[in-house]
N, C-alpha and C positions, 0 to 999 in steps of 0.2 A: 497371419495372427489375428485374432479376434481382440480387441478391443473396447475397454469402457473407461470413463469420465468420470468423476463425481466431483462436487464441492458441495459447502453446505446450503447456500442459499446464492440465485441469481437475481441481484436488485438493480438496475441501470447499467450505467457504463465506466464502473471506478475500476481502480487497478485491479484489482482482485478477479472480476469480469474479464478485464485483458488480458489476463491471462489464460483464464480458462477460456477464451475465445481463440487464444492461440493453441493453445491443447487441440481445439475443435480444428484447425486449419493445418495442424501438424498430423493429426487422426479423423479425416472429415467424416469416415464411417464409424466412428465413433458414436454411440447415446451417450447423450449427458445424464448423468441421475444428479437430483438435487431435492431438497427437501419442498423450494417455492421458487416460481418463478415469477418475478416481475419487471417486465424489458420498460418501464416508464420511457414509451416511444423509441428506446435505443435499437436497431437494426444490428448487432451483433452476432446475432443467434437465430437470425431468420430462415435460414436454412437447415439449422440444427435437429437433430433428435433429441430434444428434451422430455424425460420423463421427470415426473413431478413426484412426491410422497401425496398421501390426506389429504399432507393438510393445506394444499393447493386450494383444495373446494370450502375449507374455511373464509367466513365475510372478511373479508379484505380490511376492515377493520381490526380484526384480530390478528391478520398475520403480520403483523410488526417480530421482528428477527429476536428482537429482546425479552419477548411473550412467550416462545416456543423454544426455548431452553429444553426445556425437559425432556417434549415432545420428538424435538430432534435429536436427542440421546437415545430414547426408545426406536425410533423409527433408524438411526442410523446401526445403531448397536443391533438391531436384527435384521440387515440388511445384504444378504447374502447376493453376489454376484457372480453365479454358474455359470458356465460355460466358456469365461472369457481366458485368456493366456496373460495379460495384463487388465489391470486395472491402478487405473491412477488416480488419485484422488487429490486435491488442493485446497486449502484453507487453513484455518486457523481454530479450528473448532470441532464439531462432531464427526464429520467425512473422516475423520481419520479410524473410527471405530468399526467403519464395515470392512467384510470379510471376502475372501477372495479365495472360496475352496479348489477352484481349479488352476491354478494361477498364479502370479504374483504381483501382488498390493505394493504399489510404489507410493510415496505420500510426501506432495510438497509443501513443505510445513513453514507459512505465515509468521508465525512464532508461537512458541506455547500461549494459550489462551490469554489476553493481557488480563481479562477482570478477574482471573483464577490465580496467577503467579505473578503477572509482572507489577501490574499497577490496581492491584483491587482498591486501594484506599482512593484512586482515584474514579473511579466507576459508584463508589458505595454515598459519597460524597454529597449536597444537597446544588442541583445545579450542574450536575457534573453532562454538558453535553446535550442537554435535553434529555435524558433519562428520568423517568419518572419516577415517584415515591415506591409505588406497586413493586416496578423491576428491580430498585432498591433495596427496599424492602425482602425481596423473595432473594435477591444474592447475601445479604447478609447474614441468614436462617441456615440455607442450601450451601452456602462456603465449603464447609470441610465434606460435604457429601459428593459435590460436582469437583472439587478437585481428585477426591479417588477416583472418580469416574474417568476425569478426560487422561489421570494418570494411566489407569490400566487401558485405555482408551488408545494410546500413542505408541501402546507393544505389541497392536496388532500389524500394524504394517511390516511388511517385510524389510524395506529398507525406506530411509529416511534422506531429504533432502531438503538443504535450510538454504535461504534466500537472500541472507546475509550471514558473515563470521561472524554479530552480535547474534544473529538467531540459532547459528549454529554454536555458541556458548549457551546459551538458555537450554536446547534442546537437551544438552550432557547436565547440567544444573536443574532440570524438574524432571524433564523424563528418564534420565540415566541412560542416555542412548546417543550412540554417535552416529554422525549426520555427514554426508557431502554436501559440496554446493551447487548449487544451479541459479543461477541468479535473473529474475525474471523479468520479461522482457520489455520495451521501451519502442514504443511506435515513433524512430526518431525523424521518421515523415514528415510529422506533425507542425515542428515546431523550424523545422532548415527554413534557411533564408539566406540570400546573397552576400551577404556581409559589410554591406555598403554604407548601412542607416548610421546616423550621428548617435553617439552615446550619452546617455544622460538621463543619471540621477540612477535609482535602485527598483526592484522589483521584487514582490510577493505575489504566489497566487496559490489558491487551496482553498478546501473548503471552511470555514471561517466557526471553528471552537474551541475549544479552550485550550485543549494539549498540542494543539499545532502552535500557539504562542507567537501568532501575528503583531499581536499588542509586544512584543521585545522590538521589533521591526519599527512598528510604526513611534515609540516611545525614543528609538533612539535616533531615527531621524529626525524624530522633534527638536531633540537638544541639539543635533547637529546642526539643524538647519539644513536639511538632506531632502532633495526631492525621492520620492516615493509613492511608486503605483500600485493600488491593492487590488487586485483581481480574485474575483468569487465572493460566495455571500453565505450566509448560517447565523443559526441563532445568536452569535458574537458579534454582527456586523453593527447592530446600533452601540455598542458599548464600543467597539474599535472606531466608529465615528464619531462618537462622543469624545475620545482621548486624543481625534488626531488634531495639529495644528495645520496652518496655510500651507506647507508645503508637500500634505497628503494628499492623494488623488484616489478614487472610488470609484472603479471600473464596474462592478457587481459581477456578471457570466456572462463569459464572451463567448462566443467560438474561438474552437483550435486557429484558426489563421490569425484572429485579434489577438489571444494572445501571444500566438508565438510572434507575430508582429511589436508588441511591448516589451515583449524578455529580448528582444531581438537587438533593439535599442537602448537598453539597462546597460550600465557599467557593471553590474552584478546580480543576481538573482541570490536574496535572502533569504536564508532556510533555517530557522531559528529551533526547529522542533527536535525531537530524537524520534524516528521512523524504525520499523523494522525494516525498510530496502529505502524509499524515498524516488516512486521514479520523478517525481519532480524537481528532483536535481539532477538525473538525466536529461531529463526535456532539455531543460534550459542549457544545459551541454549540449546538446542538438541543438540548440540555436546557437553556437558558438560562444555561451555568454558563460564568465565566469561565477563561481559559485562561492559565498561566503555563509558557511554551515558548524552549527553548534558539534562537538567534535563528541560525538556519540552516536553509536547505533548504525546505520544504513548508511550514513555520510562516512564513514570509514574506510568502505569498498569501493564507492562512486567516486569521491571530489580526490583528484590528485595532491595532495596542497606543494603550494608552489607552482605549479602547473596547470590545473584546471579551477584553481579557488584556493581560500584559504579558512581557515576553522579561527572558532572562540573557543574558549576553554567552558566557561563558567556560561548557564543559562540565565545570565541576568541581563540588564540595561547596558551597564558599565563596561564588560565586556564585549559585549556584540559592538558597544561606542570605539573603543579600542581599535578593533579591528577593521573597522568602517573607515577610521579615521587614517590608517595607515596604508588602506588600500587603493591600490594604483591598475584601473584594468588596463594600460596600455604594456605592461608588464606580461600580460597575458598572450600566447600565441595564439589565435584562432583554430590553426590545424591539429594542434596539439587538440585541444579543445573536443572539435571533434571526432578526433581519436579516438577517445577516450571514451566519450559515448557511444561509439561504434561499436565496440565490449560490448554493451546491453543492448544490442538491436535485437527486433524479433526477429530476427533472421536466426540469427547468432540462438537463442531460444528454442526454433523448431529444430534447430539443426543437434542441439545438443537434446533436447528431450528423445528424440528419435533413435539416439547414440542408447541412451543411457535404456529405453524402450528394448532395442534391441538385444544390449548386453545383459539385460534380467528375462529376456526371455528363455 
């Protein structure tokens, strides 16, 4: 079978990356198509057949992902891929618009576009992220024209597969399409550990903005009096150290062994956000450490409760206090634990992409 790639943009090493790096390792003769690439030193793709669009040769200044909206609608929307028997595309955004005349277009779907269906009031917002006025600006005008877009956009794939049963609700609620699951994968390598380290106090780690909602985390350890290690840094870090008191600690970016070294030693790993999957509450299940997650979205299909963690209802202070306060990780079994993250290993990943690969050809 011949084989191709696509996603809409390769920027570092976030999840979205690991996955399509496991695509690459599941189909290593595979070409990746993407609209830009930028490996900011990450070694993921170093082997890879990456073809680029354009707008690759655009100043590096312009190609910020939030700039080229349009552009990668045009370039994706005319982006025909002859010859191949599959093509698979992943993202959240334009890859799903290109065509597959010889073939069949499989598309694993991120979730429908957030700043288009799910959360546009959040994206359109002043401060939302680092997003600028400009990009603001132009989704607020382009709203109802880029949502018919990415709508007829989503009926070109042949078949559909969503990343969590929230994304696979979304998919039947915008795009009017039903979806399987495939749930993407979790390098649980990263974060194992022997299980020996003393436990104590709580853990966050993630990139540090608004909708991730670290400040619930660090706000109710305050009241608690709850130690608590924040791991990573973004444009929220000086506002989340402003708010925190004595018993927050400020790790910035570690490496993979530092942190799964801290989640390793947490009584819990706090996920206060709503994710379309969250592999960072896998991680932290691959470090055996249980998980206390706001009870939406991605944390649905991950966190066992009662078993691997336990949920908040409400994404406030109050609640997240609640639940902290009643939490006992010796309650938790470790093996269990692992279990459970073992589900999401990239193994478990290539093994089903290559199923699903074969039964559409």
């Amino acid at each position: 079978m011949k084989i191709a790639i696509a996603t809409y943009w390769i920027s570092g090493a976030s999840g979205s990356e690991r996955l399509v790096e496991q695509l690459h390792q599941a189909f290593p003769d595979a070409p990746i198509y993407t609209s830009t690439y930028e490996p900011k030193g990450s070694s993921l793709f170093k082997n890879a057949d990456i073809r680029t669009s354009w707008m690759q040769k655009l100043p590096k200044a312009i190609r910020k992902h939030q700039l080229l909206t349009l552009p990668r609608q045009w370039y994706f929307s005319r982006l025909k891929l002859h010859g191949y028997d599959v093509v698979v595309s992943a993202g959240s955004s334009e890859e799903k618009a290109l065509r597959a005349p010889d073939g069949v277009h499989i598309n694993i779907c991120y979730t429908p576009t957030l700043q288009y269906w799910i959360k546009p009031d959040n994206y359109l917002k002043k401060g939302s992220d680092g997003l600028n006025i400009v990009w603001r600006t132009g989704l607020k005008i382009l709203l109802p024209y880029v949502k018919r877009w990415d709508y007829k956009a989503a009926q070109r794939p042949d078949k559909i597969y969503a990343i969590s049963t929230a994304v696979q609700d979304r998919i039947k609620k915008f795009y009017d399409r039903d979806s399987e699951l495939l749930y993407p994968p979790t390098d649980i390598s990263r974060f194992q550990n022997d299980g020996t380290q003393e436990r104590e106090g709580f853990v966050v780690f993630g990139r540090h903005v608004q909708h991730k909602r670290i400040d619930l985390a660090i706000q109710a350890c305050n009241e608690l009096d709850k130690k608590l290690v924040v791991i990573g840094s973004g444009p929220e870090t000086d506002r989340l150290k402003a708010m925190a008191g004595p018993t927050i600690e400020f790790k910035g970016q570690l490496p993979d062994d530092k942190i799964g070294y801290y989640v390793g030693r947490a009584e819990a790993f706090i996920f206060p956000n709503e994710e379309d999957f969250g592999i960072v509450a896998t991680e932290a299940q691959a470090a055996g450490t249980p998980v206390i997650a706001y009870r939406a979205g991605g944390s649905l299909d991950t966190v066992a409760e009662g078993v691997t963690g336990e949920f908040f209802d409400e994404q406030t202070v109050s609640s997240l206090k609640e639940t902290i306060k009643n939490f006992n990780y010796k309650l938790y079994n470790r093996q269990e634990i692992l279990k459970q993250a073992e589900k999401f290993s990239s193994e478990n990943f290539r093994n089903n992409i290559q199923k699903i690969v074969e039964e559409n050809s």
